[in-house]
Every structure is written in structure tokens, then in C-alpha cells.
Biotite code that builds the C-alpha atoms (Angstrom):
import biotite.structure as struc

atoms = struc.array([
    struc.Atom([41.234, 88.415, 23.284], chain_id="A", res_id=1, res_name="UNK", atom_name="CA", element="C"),
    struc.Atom([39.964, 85.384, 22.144], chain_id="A", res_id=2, res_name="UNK", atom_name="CA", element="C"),
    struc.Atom([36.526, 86.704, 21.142], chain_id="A", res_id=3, res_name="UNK", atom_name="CA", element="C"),
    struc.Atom([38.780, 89.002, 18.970], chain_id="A", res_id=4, res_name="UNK", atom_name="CA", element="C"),
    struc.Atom([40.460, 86.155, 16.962], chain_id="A", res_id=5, res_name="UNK", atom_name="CA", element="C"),
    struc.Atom([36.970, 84.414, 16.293], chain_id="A", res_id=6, res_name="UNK", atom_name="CA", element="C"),
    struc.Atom([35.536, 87.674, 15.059], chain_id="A", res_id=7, res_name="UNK", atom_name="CA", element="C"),
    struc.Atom([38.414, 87.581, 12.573], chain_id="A", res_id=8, res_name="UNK", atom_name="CA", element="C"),
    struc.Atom([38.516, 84.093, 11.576], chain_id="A", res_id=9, res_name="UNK", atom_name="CA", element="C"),
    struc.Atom([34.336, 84.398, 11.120], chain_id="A", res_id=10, res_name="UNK", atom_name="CA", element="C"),
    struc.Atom([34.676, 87.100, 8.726], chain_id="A", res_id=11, res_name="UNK", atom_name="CA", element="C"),
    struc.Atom([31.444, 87.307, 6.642], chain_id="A", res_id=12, res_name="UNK", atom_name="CA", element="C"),
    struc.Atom([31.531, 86.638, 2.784], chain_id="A", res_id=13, res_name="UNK", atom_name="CA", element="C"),
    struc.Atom([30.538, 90.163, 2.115], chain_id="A", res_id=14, res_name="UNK", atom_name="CA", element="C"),
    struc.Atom([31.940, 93.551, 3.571], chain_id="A", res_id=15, res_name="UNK", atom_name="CA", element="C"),
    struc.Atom([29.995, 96.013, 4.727], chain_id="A", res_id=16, res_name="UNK", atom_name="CA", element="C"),
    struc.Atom([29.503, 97.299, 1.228], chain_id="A", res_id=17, res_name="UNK", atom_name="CA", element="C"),
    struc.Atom([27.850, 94.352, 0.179], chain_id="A", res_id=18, res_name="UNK", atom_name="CA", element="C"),
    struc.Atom([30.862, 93.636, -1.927], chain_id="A", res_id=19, res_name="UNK", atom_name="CA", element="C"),
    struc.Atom([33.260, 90.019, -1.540], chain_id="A", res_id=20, res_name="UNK", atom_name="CA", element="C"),
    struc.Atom([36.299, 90.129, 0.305], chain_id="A", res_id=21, res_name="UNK", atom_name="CA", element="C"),
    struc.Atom([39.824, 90.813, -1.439], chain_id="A", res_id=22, res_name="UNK", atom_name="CA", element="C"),
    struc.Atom([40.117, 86.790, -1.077], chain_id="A", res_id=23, res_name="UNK", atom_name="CA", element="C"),
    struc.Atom([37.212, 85.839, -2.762], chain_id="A", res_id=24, res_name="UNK", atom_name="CA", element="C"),
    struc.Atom([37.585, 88.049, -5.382], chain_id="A", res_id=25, res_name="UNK", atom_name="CA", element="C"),
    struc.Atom([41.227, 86.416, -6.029], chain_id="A", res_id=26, res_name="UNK", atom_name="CA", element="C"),
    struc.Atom([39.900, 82.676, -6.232], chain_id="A", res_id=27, res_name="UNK", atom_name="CA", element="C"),
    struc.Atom([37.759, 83.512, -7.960], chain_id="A", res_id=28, res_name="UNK", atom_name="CA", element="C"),
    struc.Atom([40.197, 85.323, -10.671], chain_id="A", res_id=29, res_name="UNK", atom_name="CA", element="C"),
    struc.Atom([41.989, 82.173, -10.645], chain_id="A", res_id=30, res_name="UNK", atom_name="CA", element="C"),
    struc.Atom([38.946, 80.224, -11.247], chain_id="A", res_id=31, res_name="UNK", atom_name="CA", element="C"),
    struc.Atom([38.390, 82.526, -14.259], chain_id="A", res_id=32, res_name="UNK", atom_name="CA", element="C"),
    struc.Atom([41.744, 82.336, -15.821], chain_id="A", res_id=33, res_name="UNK", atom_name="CA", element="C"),
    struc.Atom([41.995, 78.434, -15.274], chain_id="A", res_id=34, res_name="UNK", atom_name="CA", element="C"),
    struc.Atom([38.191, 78.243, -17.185], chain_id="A", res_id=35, res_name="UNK", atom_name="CA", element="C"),
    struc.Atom([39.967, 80.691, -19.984], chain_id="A", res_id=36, res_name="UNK", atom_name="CA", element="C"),
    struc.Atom([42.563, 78.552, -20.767], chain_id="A", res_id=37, res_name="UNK", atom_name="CA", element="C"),
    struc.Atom([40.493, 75.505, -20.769], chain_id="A", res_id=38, res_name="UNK", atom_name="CA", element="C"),
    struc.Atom([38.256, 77.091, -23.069], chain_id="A", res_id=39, res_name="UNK", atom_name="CA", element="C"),
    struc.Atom([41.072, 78.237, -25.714], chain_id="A", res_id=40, res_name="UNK", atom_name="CA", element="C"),
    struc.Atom([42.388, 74.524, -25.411], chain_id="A", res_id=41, res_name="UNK", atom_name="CA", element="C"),
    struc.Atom([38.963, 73.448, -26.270], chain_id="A", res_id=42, res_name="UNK", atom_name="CA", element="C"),
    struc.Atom([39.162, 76.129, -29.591], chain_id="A", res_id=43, res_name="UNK", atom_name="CA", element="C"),
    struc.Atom([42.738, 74.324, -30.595], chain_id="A", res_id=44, res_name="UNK", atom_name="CA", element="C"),
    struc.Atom([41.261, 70.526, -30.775], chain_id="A", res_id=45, res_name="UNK", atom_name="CA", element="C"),
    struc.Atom([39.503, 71.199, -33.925], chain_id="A", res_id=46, res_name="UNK", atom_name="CA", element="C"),
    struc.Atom([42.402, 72.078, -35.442], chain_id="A", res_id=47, res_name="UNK", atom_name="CA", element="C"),
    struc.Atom([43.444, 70.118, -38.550], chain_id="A", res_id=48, res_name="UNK", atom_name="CA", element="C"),
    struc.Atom([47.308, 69.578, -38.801], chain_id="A", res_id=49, res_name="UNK", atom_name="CA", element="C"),
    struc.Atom([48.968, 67.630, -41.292], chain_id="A", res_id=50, res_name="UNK", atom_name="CA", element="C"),
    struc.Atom([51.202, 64.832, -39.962], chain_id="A", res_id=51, res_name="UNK", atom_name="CA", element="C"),
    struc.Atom([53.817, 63.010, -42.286], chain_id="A", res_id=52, res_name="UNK", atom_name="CA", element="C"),
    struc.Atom([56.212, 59.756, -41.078], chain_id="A", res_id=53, res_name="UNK", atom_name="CA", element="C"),
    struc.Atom([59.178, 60.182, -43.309], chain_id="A", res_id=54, res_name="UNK", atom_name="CA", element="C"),
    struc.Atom([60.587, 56.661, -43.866], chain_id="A", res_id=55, res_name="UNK", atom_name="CA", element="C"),
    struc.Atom([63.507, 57.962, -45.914], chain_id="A", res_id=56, res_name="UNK", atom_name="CA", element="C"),
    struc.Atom([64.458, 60.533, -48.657], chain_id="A", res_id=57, res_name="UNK", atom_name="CA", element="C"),
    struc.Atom([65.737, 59.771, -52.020], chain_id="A", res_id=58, res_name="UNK", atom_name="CA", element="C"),
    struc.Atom([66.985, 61.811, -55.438], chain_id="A", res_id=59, res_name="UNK", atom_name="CA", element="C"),
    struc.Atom([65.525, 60.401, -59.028], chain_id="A", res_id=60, res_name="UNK", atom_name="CA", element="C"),
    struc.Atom([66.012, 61.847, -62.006], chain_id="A", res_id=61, res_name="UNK", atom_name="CA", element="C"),
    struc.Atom([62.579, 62.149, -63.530], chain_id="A", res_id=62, res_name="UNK", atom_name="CA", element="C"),
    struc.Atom([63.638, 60.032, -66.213], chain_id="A", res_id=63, res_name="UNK", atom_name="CA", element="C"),
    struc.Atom([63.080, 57.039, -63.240], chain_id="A", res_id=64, res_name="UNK", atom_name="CA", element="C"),
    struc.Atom([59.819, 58.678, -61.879], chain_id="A", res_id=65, res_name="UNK", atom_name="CA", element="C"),
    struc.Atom([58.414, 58.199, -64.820], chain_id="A", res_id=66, res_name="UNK", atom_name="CA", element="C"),
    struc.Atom([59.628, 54.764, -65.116], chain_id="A", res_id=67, res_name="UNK", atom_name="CA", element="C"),
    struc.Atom([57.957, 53.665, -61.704], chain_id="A", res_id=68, res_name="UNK", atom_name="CA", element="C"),
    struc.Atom([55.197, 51.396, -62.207], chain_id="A", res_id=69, res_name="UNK", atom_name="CA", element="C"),
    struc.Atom([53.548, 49.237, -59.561], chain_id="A", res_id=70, res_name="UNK", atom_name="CA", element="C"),
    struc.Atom([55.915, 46.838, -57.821], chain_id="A", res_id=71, res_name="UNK", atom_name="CA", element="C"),
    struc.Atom([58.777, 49.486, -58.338], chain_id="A", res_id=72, res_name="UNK", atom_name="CA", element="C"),
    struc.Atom([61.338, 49.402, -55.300], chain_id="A", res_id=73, res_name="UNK", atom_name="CA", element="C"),
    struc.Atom([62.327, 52.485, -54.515], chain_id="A", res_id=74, res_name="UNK", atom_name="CA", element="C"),
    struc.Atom([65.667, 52.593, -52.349], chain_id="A", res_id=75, res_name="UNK", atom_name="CA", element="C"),
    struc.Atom([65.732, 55.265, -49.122], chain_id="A", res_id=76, res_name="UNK", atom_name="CA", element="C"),
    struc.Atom([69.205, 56.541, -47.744], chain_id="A", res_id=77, res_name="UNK", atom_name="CA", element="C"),
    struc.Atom([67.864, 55.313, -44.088], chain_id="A", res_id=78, res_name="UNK", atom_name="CA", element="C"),
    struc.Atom([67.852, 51.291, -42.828], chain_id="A", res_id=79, res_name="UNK", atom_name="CA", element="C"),
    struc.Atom([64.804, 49.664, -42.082], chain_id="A", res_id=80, res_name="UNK", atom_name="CA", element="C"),
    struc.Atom([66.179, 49.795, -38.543], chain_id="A", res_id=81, res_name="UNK", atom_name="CA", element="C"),
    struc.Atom([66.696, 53.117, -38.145], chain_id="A", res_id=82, res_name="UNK", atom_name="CA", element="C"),
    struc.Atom([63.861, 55.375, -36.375], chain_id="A", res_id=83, res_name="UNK", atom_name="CA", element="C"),
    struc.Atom([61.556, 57.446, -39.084], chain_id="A", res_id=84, res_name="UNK", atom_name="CA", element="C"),
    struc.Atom([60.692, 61.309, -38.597], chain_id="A", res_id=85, res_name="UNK", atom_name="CA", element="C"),
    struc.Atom([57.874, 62.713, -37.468], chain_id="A", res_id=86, res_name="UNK", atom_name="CA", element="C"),
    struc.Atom([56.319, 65.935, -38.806], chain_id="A", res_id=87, res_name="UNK", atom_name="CA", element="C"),
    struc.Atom([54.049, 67.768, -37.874], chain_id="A", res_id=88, res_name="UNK", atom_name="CA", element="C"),
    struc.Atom([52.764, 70.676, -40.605], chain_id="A", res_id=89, res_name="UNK", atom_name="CA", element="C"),
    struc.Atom([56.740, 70.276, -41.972], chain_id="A", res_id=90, res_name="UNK", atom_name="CA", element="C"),
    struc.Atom([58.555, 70.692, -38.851], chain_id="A", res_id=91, res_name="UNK", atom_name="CA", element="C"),
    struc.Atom([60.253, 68.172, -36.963], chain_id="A", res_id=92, res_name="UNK", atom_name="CA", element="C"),
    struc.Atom([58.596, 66.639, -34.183], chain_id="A", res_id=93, res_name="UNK", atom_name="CA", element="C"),
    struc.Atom([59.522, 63.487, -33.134], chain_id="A", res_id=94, res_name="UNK", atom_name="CA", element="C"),
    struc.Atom([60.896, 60.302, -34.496], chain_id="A", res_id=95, res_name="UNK", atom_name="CA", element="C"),
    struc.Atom([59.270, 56.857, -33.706], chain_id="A", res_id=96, res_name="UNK", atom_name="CA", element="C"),
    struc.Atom([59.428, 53.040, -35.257], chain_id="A", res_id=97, res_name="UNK", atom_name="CA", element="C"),
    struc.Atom([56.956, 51.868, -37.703], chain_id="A", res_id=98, res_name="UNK", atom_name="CA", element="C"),
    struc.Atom([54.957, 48.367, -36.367], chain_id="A", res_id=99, res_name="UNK", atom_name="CA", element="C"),
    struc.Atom([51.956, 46.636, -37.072], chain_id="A", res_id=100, res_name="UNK", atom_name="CA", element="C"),
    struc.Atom([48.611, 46.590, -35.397], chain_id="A", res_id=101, res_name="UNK", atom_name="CA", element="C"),
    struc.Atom([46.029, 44.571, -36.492], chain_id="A", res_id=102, res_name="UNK", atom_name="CA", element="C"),
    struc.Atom([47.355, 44.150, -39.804], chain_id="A", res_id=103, res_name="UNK", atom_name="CA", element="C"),
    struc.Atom([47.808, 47.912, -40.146], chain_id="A", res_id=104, res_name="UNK", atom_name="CA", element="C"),
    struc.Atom([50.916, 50.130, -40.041], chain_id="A", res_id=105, res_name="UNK", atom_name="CA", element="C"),
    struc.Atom([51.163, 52.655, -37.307], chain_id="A", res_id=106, res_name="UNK", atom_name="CA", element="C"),
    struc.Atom([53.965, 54.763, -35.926], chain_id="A", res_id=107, res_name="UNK", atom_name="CA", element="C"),
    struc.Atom([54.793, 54.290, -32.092], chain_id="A", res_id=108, res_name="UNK", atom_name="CA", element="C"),
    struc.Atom([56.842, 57.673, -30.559], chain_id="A", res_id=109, res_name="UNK", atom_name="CA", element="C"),
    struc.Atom([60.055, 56.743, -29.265], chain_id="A", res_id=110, res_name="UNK", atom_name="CA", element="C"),
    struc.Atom([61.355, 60.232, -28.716], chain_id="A", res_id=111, res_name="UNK", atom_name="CA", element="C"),
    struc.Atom([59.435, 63.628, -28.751], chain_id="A", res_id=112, res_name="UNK", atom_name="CA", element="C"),
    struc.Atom([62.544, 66.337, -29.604], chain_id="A", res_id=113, res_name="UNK", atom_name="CA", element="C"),
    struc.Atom([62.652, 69.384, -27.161], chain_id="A", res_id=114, res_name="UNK", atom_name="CA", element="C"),
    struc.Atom([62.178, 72.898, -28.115], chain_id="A", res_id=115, res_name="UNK", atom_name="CA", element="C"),
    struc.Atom([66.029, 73.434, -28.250], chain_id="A", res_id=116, res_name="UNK", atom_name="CA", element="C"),
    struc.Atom([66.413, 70.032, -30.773], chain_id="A", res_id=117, res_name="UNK", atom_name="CA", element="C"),
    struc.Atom([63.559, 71.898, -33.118], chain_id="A", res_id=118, res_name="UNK", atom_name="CA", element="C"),
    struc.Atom([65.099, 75.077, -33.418], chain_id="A", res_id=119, res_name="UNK", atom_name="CA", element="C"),
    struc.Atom([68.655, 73.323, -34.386], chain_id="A", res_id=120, res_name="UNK", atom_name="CA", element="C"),
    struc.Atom([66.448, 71.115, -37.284], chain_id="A", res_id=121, res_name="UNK", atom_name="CA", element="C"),
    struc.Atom([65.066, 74.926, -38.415], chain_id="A", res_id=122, res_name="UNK", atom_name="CA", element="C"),
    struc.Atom([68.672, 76.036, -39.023], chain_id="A", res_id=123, res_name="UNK", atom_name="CA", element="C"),
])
């Protein structure tokens, strides 16, 4: 009996036919679809995408447009406090707060919005 159960358990990599076992073949499937993915992942990255940080949104008449001239000030309907959007080609994606890093501006995330919170901006 036990040379039975060590027969199984040293089952050779090939059947009979020359052909992998059911096993192998499955792993190896996996292997495959996990090498897909990566490799359609790889396709996306080279994507260009247009990100905009909306600070605020205002209404001029273009009689004030075309009074703007540098040093203008240009009043938003949001506070300097309050978190700006995050596009992402026009949709919604997340809203962050604007700081400074080495004398630049940047945009940390506070909050990425869920699938559900996108679809309710859409509408």
C-alpha cells in the first residue's frame, strides 16, 4: 500500500503520451494570463491623459476678459481652504490641497472618489 501512494505522489511530468499533466497545463494557464495582463498594463503606461486641478470656477462677462491684464485678480466661488478638484481627461477624480515643493506648486491627493462618487458627478 505504501509503494502505491509513492507511485502517485512521484507522478512523472509527462504522461504516457508525452504530453504534461492536467496540473501543469493549469499553472501554466495561469502563468499565461498573469504575463497577459502585465503586458496590456505595460501598453496603457504610454498613454497620455490630460490632468487639470480646478482651483475654482467663475462667470465674466467678456466685457471683463477682455479687460484682464497682468496682475488682474480674478475671484473663484471656492476658499483658499477648501480642497481643489482633480480631473482626469474631464471627469472627476479626486480632490487634493495645493502646497509647495521646492518653490513649486504641486497638488497632494487627499481623497481619491470611488466609482459610485464618479458616476453621481456624471449625473
Amino acid at each position: 500500500m505504501a509503494t502505491e501512494e509513492a507511485v502517485d505522489l512521484a507522478t512523472p511530468a509527462t504522461s504516457a503520451s508525452g504530453a504534461p499533466p492536467a496540473r501543469a497545463l493549469a499553472l501554466e494557464s495561469e502563468s499565461l494570463e498573469g504575463l497577459a495582463e502585465t503586458h496590456n498594463l505595460g501598453m496603457l503606461l504610454d498613454v497620455n491623459l490630460k490632468v487639470t486641478v480646478e482651483l475654482g470656477r467663475t462667470r465674466l462677462k467678456l466685457r471683463d476678459v477682455l479687460n484682464l491684464a497682468a496682475g488682474s485678480v480674478v475671484e473663484l466661488g471656492k476658499a483658499a481652504s477648501e480642497p481643489v478638484d482633480i480631473l482626469v481627461n474631464g471627469a472627476l477624480l479626486a480632490s487634493g490641497e495645493v502646497v509647495v515643493v521646492d518653490d513649486n506648486f504641486a497638488v497632494r491627493i487627499s481623497k481619491l472618489l470611488s466609482r459610485a462618487e464618479r458616476l453621481k458627478k456624471l449625473v
